[in-house]
N, C-alpha and C positions, 0 to 999 in steps of 0.2 A: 797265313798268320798275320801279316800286315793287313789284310780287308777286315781280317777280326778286329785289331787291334782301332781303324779309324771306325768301326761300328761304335766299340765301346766308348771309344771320345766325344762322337753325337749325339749318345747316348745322355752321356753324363752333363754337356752342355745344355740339352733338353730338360732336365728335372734342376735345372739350378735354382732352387729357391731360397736363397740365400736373399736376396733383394726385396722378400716379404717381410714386411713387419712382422714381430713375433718368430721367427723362422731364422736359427742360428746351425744350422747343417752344415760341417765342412763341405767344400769341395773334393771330388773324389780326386786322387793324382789319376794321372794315365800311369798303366801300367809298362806302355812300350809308346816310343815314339815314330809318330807316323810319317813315313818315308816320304817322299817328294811325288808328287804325281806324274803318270806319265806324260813325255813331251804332247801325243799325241791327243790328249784330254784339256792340257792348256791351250794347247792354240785352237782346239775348238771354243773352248771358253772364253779367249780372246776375240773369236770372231761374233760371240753372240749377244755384244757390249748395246743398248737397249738407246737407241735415237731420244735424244729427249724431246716431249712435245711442243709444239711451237704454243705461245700464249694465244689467250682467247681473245677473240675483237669483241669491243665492247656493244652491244646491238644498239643501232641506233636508233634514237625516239625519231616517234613520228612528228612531221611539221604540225603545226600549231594551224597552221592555215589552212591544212586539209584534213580537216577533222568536221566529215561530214557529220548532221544531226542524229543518224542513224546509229553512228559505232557510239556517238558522244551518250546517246541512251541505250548502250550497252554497254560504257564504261572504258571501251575500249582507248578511246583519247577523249581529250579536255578541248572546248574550242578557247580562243584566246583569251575573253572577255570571264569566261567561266575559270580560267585558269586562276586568274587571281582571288576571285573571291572562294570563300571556306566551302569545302568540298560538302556537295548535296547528297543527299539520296537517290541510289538508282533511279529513275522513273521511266516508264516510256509513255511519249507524249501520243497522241490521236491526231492524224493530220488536221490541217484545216478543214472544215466543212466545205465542200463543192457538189457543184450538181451534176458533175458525172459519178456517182458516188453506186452500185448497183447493189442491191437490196445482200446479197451473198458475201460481200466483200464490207457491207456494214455489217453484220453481222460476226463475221471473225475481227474485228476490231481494226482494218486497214483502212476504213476513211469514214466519215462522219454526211449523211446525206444531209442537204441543203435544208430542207425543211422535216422534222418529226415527222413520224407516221401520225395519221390526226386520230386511229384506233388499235388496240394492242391486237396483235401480230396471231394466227393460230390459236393455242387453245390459251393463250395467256388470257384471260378475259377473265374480268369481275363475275360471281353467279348473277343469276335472272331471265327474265324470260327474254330478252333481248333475241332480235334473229340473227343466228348463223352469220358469219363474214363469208363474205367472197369468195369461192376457191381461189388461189393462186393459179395462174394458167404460167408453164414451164416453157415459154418461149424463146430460153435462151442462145435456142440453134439461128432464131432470125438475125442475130448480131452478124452473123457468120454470112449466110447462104442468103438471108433476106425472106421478109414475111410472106411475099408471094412463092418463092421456091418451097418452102416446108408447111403451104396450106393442103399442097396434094400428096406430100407426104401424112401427113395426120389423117388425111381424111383416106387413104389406104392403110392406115393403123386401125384407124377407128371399122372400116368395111370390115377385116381380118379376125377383129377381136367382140365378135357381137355385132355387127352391121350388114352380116353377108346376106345370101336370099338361102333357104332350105327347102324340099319338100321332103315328105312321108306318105306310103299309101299303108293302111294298117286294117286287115280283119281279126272285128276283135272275136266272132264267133260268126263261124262258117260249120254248120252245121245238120245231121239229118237226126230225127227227132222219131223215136218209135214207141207209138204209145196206143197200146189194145188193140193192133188191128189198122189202126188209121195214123199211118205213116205221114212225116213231111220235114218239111226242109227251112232254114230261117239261117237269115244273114243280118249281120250287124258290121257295118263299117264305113271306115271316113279315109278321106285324101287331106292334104294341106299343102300350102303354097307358101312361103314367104319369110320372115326373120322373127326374130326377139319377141316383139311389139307387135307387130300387122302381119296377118295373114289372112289369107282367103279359104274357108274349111268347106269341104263338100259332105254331106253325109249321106247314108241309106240305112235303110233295113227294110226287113220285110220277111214274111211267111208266105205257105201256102202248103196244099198236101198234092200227091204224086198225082196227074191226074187228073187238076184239076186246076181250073186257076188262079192267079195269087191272091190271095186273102186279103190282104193289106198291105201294102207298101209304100214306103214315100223316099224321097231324095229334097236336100236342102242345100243350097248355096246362101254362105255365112260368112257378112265381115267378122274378123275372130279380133279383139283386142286385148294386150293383158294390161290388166288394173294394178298386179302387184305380183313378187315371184310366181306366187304357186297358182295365179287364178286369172280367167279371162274372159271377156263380156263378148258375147254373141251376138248380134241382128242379121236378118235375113229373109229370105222365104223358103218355103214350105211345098212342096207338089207332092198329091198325095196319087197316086196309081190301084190298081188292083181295079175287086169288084167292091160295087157301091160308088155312094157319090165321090168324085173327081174333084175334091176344094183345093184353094190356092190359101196360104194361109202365112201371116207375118210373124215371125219368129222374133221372139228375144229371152235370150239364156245364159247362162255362166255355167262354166265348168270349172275344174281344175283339181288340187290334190289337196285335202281337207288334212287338219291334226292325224297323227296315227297314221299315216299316209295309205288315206283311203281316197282315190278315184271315184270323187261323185259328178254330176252334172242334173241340172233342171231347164226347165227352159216352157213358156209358156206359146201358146199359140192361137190365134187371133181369125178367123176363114173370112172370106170375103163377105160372107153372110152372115156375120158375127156373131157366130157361134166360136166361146175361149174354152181354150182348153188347157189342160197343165200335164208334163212328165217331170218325174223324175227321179233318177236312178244310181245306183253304185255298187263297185267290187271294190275287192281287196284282195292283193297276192301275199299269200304265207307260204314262206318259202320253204320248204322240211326240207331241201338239199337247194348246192347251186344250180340243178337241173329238174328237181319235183318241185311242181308249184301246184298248193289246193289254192281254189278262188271261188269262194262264195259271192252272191252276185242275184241283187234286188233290184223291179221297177214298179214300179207303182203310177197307174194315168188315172184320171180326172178331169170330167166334164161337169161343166156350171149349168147347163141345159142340155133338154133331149134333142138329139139327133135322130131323127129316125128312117135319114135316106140312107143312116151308117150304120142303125140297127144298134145305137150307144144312146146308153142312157143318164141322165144327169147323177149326178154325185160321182160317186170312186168306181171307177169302172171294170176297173180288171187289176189284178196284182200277178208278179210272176217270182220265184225264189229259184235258185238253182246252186249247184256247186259240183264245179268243174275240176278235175286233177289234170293238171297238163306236162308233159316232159319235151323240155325242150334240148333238142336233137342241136338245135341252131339256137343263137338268141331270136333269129330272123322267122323261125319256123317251129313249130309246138305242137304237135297234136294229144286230143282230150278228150278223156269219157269224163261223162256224171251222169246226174239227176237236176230235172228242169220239172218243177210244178206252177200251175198257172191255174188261177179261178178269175172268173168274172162274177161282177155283182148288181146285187139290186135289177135296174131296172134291162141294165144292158144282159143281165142269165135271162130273165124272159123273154127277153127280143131272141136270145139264141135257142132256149126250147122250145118260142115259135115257130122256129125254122128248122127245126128238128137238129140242132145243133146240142154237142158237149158244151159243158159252162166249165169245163177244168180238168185236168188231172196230174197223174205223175206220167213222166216218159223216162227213157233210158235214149243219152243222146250222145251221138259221136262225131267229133270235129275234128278243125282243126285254126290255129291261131297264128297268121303269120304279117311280115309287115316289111317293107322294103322302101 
């Protein structure tokens, strides 16, 4: 009854609004008077009397005299001279101009170079046909290490990333050729030596039938240069082998990968007995899977005058069309069937019905395409 009794008295002390304006509600009486607490509650209550806090120290300002330029344009102190006079606007000032001042560090605003750039900086530039600026060359490791320690660093950057040496041996058609009876065989392929830019290209090809020996053939050694991504300029010579005349003959040609990314090459050629001549030729791979690839695949030669120890004759000489389906097992390794048709013309079909030769047909021919 007595915990009831100090419930209701808290109660009633709680909702006293009596001290509201507008608000004239008696006070309730208590109905029972609440007993004395126990000893055991005051002198806990005694013991838990609340330390009063000690006062604050006032912070103290910073000296007048050590109010570097830095905090003073961040507001943070006044120097002495500035104290008096009527308080400025924040600002922050740009050092003086000096001439250790490094192009990165003018630029985020921490010092001022000694003299202006005498032309705007990257692509800030007026329009016009004005040339290109300078690249910036990023040397800022020589501060450190020093210009001659990080010239054979760069120049092992530079080997690593397009400077190194490369080869490739690649046959683009290794194949045997079966066409009515008279069977034969024909190779087409090149080596390479070198980087990017220069290299040294070897080429061959050649025919012949089983039996019998080779038809024509030749092998070229070729400064190869590229003029621009996809294309690259040739000079060389020429040695031609088989039966018939034996010419040596001066090369110069471009290859490379045309719009539509078709693999063409021409290249003209020159004999020591100045007789010119011209090839040239191109495929295309369309790819029906990552692993079927059809490639159709034209050449077209031309002589400006008769040769007749080669049994060719002036104008367009021969053309060849073919199209090959290849599956490559490997990217390195392919083999292919198709259809290879080849005619000669004008004057060079007579030199061959002279000789009791075909001037053309279709064959059915089976290879293979590999390259390491």
């Amino acid at each position: 009854m007595i915990a009831l009794a100090l419930l209701a008295t808290v109660a009633a002390q709680a909702m006293n609004h009596s001290h509201m304006p507008g608000m004239t509600m008696p006070m309730p009486k208590p109905t029972a008077k609440a007993g004395p607490k126990p000893a055991r509650k005051a002198a806990v209550t005694k013991s838990r009397k609340v330390a009063p806090k000690p006062p604050r120290k006032p912070v103290a300002a910073m000296p007048a005299t050590t109010c570097s330029p830095e905090h003073a344009a961040m507001g943070h102190c006044a120097p002495p001279e500035a104290a008096k006079a009527s308080p400025a606007p924040m600002t922050m000032t740009m050092p003086a101009a000096t001439g250790d001042c490094p192009p990165e560090h003018a630029a985020m605003g921490h010092c001022s170079p000694a003299t202006a750039p005498a032309e705007p900086q990257g692509t800030a530039r007026p329009a016009g046909n004005a040339p290109a600026p300078t690249a910036p060359s990023a040397t800022y490791a020589d501060r450190i290490w020093g210009a001659e320690a990080m010239a054979s660093a760069r120049s092992a950057l530079r080997r690593e990333h397009g400077g190194m040496q490369f080869s490739q041996v690649m046959l683009n058609l290794a194949e045997v050729d079966f066409r009515g009876g008279r069977n034969g065989y024909r190779w087409d392929g090149e080596a390479w030596f070198g980087g990017d830019i220069n290299r040294l290209a070897i080429k061959s090809e050649g025919e012949g039938a089983f039996g019998d020996r080779v038809e024509g053939a030749e092998i070229q050694a070729l400064y190869s240069r590229a003029i621009d991504p996809y294309f690259n300029l040739q000079a060389g010579v020429r040695q031609g082998i088989g039966r018939g005349a034996q010419r040596t003959d001066a090369v110069l040609g471009v290859e490379g990968l045309a719009p539509y990314w078709f693999d063409v090459e021409a290249a003209l050629f020159l004999s020591d007995k100045g007789d010119l001549r011209a090839r040239a030729e191109g495929t295309y791979d369309q790819r029906i899977t990552q692993r079927l690839i059809l490639q159709p695949r034209v050449e077209v030669n031309w002589s400006a005058q008769d040769m007749r120890a080669e049994r060719i004759g002036g104008g367009l000489t021969d053309a060849e069309a073919g199209l090959r389906l290849r599956y490559e097992i490997a990217r390195e390794f392919a083999p292919y069937v198709g259809v290879a048709w080849e005619r000669r013309f004008g004057r060079t079909a007579r030199y061959a019905r002279a000789d009791d030769e075909g001037t053309g047909g279709v064959g059915l021919v089976l290879g293979v395409r590999a390259w390491f």
